[in-house]
PyMOL Python script that loads the backbone (N, CA, C, O; Angstrom):
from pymol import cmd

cmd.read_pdbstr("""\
ATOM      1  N   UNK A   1     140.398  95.865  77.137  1.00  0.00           N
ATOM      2  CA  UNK A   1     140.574  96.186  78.527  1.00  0.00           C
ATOM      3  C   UNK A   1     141.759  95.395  79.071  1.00  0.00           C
ATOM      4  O   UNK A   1     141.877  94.208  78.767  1.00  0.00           O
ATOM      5  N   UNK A   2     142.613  95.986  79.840  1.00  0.00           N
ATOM      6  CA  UNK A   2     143.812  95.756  80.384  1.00  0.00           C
ATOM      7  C   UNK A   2     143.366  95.333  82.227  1.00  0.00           C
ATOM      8  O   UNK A   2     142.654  95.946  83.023  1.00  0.00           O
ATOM      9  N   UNK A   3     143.941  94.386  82.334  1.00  0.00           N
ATOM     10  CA  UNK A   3     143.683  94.193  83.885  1.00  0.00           C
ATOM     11  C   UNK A   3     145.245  93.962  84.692  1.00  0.00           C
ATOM     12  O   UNK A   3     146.215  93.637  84.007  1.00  0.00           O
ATOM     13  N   UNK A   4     145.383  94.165  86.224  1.00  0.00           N
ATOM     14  CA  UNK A   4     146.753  94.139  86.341  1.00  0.00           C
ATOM     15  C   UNK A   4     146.445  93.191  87.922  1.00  0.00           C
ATOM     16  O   UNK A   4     145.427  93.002  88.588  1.00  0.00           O
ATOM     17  N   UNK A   5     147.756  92.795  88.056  1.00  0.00           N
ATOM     18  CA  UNK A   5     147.192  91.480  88.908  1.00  0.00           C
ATOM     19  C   UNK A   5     148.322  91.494  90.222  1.00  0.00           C
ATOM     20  O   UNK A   5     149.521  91.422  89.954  1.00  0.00           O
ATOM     21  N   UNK A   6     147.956  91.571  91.355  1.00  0.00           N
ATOM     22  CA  UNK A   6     148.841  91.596  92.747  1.00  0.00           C
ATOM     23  C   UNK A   6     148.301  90.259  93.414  1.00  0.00           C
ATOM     24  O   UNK A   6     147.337  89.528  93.185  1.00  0.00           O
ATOM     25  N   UNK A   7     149.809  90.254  94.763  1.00  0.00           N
ATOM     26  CA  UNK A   7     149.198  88.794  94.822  1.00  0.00           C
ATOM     27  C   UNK A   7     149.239  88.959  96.701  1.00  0.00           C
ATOM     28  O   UNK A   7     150.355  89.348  97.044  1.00  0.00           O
ATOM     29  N   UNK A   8     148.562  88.808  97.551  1.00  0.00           N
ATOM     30  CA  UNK A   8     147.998  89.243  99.089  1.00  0.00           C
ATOM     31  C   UNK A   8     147.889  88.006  99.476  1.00  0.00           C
ATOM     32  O   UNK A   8     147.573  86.940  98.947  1.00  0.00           O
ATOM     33  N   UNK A   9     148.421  88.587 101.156  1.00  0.00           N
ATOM     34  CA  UNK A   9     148.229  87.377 101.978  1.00  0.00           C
ATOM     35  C   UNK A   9     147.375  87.536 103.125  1.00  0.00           C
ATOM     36  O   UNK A   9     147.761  88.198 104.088  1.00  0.00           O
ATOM     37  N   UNK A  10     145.867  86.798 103.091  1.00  0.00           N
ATOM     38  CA  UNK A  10     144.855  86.701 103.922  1.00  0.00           C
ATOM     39  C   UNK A  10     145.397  86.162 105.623  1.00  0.00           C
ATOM     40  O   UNK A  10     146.321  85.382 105.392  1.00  0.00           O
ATOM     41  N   UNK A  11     145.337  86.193 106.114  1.00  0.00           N
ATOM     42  CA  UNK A  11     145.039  85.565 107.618  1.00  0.00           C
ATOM     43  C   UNK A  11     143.850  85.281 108.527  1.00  0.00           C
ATOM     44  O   UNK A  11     143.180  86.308 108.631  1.00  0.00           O
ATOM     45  N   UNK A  12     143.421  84.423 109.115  1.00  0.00           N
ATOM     46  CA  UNK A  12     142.652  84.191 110.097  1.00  0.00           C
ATOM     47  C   UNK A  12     142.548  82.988 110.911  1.00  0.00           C
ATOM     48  O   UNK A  12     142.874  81.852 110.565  1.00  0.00           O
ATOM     49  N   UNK A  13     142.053  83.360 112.043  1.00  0.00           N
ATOM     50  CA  UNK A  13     142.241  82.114 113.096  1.00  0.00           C
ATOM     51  C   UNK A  13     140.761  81.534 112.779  1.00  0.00           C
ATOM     52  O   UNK A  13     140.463  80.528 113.422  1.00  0.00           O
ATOM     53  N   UNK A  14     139.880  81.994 111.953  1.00  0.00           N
ATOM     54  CA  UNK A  14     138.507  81.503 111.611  1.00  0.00           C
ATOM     55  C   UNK A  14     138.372  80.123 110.826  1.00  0.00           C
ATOM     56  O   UNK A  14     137.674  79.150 111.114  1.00  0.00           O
ATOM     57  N   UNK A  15     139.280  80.323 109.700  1.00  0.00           N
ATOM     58  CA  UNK A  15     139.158  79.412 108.808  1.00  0.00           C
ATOM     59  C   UNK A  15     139.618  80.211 107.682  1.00  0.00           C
ATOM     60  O   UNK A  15     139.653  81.441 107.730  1.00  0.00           O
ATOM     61  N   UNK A  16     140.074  79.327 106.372  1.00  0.00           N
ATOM     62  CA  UNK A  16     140.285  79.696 105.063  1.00  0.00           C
ATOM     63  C   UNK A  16     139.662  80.666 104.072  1.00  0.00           C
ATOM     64  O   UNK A  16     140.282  81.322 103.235  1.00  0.00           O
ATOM     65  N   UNK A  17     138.053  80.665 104.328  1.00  0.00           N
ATOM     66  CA  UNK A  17     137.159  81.781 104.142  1.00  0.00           C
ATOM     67  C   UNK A  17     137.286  83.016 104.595  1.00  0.00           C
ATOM     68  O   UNK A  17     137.073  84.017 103.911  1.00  0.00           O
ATOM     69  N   UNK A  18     137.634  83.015 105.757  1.00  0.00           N
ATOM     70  CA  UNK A  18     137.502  84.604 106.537  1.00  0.00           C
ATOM     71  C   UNK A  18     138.746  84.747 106.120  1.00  0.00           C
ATOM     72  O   UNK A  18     138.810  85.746 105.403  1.00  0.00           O
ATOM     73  N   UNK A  19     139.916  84.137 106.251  1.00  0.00           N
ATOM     74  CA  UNK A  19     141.511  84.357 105.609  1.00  0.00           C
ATOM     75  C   UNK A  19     141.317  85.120 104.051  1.00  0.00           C
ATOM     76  O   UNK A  19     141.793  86.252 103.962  1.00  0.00           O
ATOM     77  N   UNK A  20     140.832  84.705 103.182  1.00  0.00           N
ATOM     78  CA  UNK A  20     140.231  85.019 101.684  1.00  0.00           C
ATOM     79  C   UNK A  20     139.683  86.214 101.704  1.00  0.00           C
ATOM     80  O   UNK A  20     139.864  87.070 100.839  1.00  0.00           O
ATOM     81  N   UNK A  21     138.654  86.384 103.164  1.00  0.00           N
ATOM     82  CA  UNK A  21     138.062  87.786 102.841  1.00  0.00           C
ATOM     83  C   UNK A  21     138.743  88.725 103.344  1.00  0.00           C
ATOM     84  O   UNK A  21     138.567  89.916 103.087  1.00  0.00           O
ATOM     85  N   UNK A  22     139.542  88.292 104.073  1.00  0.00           N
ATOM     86  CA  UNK A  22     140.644  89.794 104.937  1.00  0.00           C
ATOM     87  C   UNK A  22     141.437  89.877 103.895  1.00  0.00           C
ATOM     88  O   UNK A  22     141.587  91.058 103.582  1.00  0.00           O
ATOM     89  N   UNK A  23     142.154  88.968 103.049  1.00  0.00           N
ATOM     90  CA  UNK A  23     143.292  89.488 101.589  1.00  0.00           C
ATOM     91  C   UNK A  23     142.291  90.384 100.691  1.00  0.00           C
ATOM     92  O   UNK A  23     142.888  91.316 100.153  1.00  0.00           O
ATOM     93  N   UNK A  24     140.875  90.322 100.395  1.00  0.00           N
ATOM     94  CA  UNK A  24     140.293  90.850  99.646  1.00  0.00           C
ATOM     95  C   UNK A  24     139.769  92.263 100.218  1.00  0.00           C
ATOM     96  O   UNK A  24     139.773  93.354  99.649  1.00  0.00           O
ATOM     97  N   UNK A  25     139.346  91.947 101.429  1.00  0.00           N
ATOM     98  CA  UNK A  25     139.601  93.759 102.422  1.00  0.00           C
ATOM     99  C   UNK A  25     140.783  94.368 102.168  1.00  0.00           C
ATOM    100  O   UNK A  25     140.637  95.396 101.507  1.00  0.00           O
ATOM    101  N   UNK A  26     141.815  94.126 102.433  1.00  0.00           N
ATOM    102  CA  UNK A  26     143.043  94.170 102.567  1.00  0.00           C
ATOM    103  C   UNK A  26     143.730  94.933 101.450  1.00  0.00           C
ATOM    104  O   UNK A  26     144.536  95.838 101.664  1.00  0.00           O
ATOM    105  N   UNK A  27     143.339  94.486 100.159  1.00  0.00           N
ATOM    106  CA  UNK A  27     143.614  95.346  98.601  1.00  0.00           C
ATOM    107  C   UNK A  27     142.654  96.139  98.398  1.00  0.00           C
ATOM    108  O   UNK A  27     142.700  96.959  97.481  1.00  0.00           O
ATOM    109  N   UNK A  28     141.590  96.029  99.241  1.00  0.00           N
ATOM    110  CA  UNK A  28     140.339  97.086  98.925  1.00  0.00           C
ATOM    111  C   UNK A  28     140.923  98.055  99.344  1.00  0.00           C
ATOM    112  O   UNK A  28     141.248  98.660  98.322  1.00  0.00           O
ATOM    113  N   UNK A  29     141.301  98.648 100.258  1.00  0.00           N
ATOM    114  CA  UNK A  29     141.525  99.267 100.751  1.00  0.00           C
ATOM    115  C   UNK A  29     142.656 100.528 100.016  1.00  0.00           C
ATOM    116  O   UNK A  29     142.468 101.724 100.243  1.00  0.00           O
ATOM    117  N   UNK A  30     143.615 100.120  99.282  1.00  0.00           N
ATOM    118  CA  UNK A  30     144.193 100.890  98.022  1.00  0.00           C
ATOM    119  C   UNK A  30     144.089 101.072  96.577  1.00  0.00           C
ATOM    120  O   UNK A  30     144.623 101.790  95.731  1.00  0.00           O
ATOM    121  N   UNK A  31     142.992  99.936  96.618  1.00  0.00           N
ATOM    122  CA  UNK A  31     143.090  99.752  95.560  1.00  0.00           C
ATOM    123  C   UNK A  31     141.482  99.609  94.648  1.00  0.00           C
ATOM    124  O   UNK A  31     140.694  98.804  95.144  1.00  0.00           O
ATOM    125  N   UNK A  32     141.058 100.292  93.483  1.00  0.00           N
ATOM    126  CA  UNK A  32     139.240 100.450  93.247  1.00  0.00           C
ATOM    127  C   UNK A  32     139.738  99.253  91.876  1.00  0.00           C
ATOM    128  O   UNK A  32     140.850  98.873  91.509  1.00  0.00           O
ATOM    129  N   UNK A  33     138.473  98.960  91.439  1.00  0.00           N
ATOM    130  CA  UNK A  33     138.117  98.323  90.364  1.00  0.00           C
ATOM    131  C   UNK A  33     138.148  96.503  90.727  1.00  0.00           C
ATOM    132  O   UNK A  33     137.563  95.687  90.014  1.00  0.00           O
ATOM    133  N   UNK A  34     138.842  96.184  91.796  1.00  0.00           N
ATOM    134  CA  UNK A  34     139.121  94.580  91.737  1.00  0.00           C
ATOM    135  C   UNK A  34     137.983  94.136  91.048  1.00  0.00           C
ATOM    136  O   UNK A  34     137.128  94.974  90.759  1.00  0.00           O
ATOM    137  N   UNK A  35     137.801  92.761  90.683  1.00  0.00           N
ATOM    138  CA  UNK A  35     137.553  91.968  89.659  1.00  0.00           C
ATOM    139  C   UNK A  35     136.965  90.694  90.029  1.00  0.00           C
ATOM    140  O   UNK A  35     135.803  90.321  89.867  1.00  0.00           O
ATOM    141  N   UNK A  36     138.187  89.938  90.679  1.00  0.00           N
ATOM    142  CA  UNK A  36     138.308  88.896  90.288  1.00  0.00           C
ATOM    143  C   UNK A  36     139.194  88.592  92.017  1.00  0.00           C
ATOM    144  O   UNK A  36     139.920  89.468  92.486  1.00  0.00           O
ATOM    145  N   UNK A  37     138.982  87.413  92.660  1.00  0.00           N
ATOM    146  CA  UNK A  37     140.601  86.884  93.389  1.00  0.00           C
ATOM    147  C   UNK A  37     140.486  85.233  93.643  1.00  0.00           C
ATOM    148  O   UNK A  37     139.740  84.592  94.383  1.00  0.00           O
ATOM    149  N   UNK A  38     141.347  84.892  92.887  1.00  0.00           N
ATOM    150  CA  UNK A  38     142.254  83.640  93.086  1.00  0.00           C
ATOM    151  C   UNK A  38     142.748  82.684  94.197  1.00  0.00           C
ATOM    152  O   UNK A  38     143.968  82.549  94.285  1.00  0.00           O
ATOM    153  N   UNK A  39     142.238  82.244  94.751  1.00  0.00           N
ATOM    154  CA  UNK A  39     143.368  81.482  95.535  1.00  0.00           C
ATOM    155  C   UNK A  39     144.262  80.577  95.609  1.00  0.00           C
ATOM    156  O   UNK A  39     143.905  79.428  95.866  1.00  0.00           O
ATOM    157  N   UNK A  40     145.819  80.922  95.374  1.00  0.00           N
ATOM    158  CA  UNK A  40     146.556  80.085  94.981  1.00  0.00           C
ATOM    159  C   UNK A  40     147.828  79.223  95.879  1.00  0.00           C
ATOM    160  O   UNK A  40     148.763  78.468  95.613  1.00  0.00           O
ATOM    161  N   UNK A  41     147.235  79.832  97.045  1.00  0.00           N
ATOM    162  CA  UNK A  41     147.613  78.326  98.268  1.00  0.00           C
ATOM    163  C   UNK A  41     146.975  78.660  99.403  1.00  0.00           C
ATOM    164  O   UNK A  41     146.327  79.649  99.747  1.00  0.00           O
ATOM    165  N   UNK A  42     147.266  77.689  99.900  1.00  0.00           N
ATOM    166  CA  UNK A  42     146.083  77.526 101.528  1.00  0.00           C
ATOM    167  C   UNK A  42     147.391  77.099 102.121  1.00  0.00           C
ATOM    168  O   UNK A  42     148.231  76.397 101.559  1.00  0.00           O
ATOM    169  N   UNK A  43     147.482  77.762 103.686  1.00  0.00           N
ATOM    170  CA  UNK A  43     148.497  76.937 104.472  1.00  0.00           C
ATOM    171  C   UNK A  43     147.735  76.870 105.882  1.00  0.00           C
ATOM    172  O   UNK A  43     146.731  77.576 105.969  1.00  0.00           O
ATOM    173  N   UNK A  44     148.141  76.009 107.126  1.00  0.00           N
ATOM    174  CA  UNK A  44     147.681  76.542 107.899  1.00  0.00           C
ATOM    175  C   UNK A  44     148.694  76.176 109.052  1.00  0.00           C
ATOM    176  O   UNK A  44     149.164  75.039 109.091  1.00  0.00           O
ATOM    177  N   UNK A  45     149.148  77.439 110.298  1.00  0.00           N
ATOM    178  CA  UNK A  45     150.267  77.492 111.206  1.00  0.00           C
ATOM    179  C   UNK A  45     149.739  76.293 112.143  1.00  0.00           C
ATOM    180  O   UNK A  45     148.607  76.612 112.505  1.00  0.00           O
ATOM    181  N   UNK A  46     150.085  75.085 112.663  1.00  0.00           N
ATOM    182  CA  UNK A  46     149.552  74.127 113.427  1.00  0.00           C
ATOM    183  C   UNK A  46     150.433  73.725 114.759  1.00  0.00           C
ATOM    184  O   UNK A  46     151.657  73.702 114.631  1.00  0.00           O
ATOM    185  N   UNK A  47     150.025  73.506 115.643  1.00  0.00           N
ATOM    186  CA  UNK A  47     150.557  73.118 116.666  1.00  0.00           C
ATOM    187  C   UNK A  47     150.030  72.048 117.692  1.00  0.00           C
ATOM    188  O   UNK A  47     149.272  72.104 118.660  1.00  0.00           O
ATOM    189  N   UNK A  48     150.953  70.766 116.899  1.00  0.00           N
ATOM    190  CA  UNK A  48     150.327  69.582 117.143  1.00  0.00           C
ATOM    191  C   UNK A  48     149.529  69.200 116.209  1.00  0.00           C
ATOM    192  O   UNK A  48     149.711  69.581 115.053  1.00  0.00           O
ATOM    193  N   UNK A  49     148.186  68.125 116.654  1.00  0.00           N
ATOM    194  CA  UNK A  49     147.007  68.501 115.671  1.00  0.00           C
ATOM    195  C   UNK A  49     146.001  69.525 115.981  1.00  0.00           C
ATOM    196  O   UNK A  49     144.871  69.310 115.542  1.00  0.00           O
ATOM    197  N   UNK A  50     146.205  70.617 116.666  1.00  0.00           N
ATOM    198  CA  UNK A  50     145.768  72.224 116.659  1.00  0.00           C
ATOM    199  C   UNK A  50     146.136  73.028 115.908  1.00  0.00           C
ATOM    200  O   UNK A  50     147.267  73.513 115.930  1.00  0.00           O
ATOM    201  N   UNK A  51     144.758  73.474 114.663  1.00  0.00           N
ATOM    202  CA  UNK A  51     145.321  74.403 113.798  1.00  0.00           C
ATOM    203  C   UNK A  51     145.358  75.987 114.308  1.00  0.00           C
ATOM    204  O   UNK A  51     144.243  76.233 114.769  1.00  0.00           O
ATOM    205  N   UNK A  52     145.984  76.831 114.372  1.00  0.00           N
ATOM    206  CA  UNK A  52     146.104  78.222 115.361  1.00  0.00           C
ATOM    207  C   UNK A  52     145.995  79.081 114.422  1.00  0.00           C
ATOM    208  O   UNK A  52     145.913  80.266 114.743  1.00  0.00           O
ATOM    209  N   UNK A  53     145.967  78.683 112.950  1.00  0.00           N
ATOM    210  CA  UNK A  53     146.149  80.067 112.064  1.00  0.00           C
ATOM    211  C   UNK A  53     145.923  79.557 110.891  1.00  0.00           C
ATOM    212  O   UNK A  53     146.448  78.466 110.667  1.00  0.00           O
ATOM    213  N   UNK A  54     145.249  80.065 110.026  1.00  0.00           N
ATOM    214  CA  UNK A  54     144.725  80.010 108.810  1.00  0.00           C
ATOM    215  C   UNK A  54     145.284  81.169 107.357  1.00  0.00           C
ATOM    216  O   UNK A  54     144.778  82.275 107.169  1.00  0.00           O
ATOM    217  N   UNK A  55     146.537  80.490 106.384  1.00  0.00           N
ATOM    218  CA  UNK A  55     146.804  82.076 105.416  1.00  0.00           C
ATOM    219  C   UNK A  55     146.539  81.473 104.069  1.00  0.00           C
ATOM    220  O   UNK A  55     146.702  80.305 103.717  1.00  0.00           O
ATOM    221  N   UNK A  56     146.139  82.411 103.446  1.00  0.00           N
ATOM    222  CA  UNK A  56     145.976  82.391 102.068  1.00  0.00           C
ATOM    223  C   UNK A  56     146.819  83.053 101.186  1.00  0.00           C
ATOM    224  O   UNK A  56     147.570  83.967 101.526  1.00  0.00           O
ATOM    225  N   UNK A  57     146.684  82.506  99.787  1.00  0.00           N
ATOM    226  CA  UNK A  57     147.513  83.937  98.800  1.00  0.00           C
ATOM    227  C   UNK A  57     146.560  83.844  97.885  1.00  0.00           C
ATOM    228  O   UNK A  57     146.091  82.855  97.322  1.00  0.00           O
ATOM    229  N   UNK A  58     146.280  85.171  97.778  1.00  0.00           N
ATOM    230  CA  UNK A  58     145.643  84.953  97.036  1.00  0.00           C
ATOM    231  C   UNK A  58     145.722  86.140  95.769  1.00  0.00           C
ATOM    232  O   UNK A  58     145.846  87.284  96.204  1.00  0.00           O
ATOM    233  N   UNK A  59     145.675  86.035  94.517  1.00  0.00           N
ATOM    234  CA  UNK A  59     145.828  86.753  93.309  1.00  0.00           C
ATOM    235  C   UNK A  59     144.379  87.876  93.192  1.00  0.00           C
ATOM    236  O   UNK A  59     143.246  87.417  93.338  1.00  0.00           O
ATOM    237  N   UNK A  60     144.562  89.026  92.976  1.00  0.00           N
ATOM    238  CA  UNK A  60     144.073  89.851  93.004  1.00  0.00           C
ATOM    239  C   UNK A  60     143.998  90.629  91.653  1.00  0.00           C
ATOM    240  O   UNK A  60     145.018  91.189  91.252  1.00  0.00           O
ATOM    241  N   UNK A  61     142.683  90.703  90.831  1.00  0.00           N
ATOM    242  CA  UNK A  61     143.040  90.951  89.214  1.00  0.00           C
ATOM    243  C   UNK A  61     141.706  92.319  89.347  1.00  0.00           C
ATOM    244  O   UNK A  61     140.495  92.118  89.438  1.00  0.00           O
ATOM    245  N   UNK A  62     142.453  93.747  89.318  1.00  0.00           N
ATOM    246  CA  UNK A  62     142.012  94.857  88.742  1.00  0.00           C
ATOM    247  C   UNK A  62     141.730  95.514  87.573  1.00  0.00           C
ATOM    248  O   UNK A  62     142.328  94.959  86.651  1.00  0.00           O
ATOM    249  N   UNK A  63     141.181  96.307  87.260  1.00  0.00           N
ATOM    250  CA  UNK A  63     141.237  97.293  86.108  1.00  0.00           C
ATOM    251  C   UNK A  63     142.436  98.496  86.401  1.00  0.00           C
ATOM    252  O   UNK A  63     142.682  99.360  87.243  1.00  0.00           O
ATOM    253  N   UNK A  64     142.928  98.029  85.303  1.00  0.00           N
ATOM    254  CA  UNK A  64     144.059  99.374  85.310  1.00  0.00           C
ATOM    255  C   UNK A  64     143.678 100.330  84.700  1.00  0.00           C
ATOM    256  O   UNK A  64     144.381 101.338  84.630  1.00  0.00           O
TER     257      UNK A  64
END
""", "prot")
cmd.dss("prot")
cmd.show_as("cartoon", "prot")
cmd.util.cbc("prot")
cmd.orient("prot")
């Protein structure tokens, strides 16, 4: 079995979790079989010590 792998960027003003699950909505949405997803950075947009935004990347591994 062959798997093929894209790489999405989550957002949320929630936290890192809900960021993770909107990248994983996000490829659902074109895409059937996902697998598997990765997260391979955390950032977050800050202003001051107020965090305002929460993104992820995260790797996305299907069946091709």
């Amino acid at each position: 079995m062959a798997q093929k792998v894209i790489e999405v960027i989550g957002e949320s003003t929630e936290g890192f979790a809900k960021a993770a699950a909107n990248a994983v909505a996000e490829a659902a949405r074109t895409i059937q079989g996902i697998k598997w997803a990765r997260i391979v950075e955390q950032e977050m947009a800050l202003e001051g010590s107020k965090v305002l935004n929460y993104r992820v990347t995260a790797r996305i591994y299907y069946d091709a």
